[in-house]
N, C-alpha and C positions, 0 to 999 in steps of 0.2 A: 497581711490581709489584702492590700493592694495589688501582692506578686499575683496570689490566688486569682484573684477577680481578673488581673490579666490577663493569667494563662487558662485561665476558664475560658475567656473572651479570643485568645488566638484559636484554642484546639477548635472552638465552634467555627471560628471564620476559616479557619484555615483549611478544613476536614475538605475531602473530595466533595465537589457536589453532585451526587447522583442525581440523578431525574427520576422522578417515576416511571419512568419506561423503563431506565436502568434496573429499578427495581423489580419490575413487572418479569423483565427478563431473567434477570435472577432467581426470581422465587420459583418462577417454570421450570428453569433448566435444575436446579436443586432439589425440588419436587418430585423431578423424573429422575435424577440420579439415586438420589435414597429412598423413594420408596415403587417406583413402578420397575416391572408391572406390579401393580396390586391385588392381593389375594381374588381370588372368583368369592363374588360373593352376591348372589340373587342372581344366578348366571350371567354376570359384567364383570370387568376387572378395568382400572383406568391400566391405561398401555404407556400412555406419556401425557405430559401439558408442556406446551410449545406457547411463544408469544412473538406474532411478528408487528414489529413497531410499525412499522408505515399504514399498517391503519388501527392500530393500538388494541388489537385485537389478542383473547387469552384463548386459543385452541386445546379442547381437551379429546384426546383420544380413547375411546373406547373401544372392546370387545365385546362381542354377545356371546353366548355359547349355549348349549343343552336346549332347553326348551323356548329360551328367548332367542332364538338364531334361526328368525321364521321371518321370511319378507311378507306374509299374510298376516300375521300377526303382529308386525309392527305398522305393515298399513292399517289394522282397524283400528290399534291403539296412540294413531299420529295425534291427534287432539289431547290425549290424557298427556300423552309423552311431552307433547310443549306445554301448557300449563306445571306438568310435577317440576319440568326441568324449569321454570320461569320461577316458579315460588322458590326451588331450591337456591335459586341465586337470587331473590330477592333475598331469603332469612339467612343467607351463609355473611356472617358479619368481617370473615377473613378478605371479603374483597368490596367490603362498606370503600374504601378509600378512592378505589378504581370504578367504584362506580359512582362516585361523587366526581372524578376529574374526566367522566364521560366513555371510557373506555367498552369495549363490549366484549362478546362471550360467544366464540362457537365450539358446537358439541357433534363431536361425529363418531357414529356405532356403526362399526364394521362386523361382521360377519366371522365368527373363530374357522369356518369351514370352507367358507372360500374367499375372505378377508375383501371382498366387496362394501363396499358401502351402504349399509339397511336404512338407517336413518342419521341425516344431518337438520341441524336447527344452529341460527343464529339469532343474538337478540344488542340491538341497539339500545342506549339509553333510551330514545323514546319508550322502548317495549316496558323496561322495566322500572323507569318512572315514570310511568303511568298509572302504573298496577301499584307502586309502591307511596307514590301520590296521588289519587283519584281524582281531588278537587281541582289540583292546580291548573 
């Protein structure tokens, strides 16, 4: 019983200690290797998710295409676009962790037709706890 409780007690001490960044990095770059691009679907497809540590930030790339692939039509729907895409990452519970240790989130929709960039949006902790805490 003792041996147990030890070697329980080394594998924990002893295991690599990842960081959360380390992690953050990982889960992007694995992300992008198994599943992007991803299927079109409401004329977008994620293209990749990138994560550059030095300012701890999770880059998601997107495509627009068919009908959503309108610079007139993503300027009138810029206000709808940052609130869906703030709620989305307030209720996505996969990145509760990263956004408890302050971490942030940009989002960039490029163009399937001439891979221009239509709309970008970033959000700092402030943005979305705020929204996610009101009173505080």
């Amino acid at each position: 019983m003792a041996v147990t409780g030890m070697m329980a007690m080394l594998a924990f001490t002893s295991c690599h200690h990842e960081t959360l960044e380390d992690r953050a990095e990982k889960e992007a770059y694995d992300y992008t290797k198994r599943y992007c691009p991803t299927p079109i679907k409401d004329f977008q497809h994620t293209d990749s998710v990138t994560f550059t540590r030095q300012n701890r930030t999770f880059n998601y790339y997107y495509v627009l295409s068919g009908k959503a692939d309108q610079t007139q039509l993503i300027d009138k729907l810029r206000p709808k676009l940052r609130a869906a895409l703030l709620d989305e990452l307030i209720d996505n519970t996969g990145s509760q962790v990263y956004k408890e240790a302050g971490f942030c989130f940009h989002y960039i929709f490029r163009s399937a037709k001439t891979g221009k960039i239509l709309y970008e949006e970033s959000f700092t902790p402030k943005d979305y706890r705020t929204k996610m805490h009101p009173t505080d």
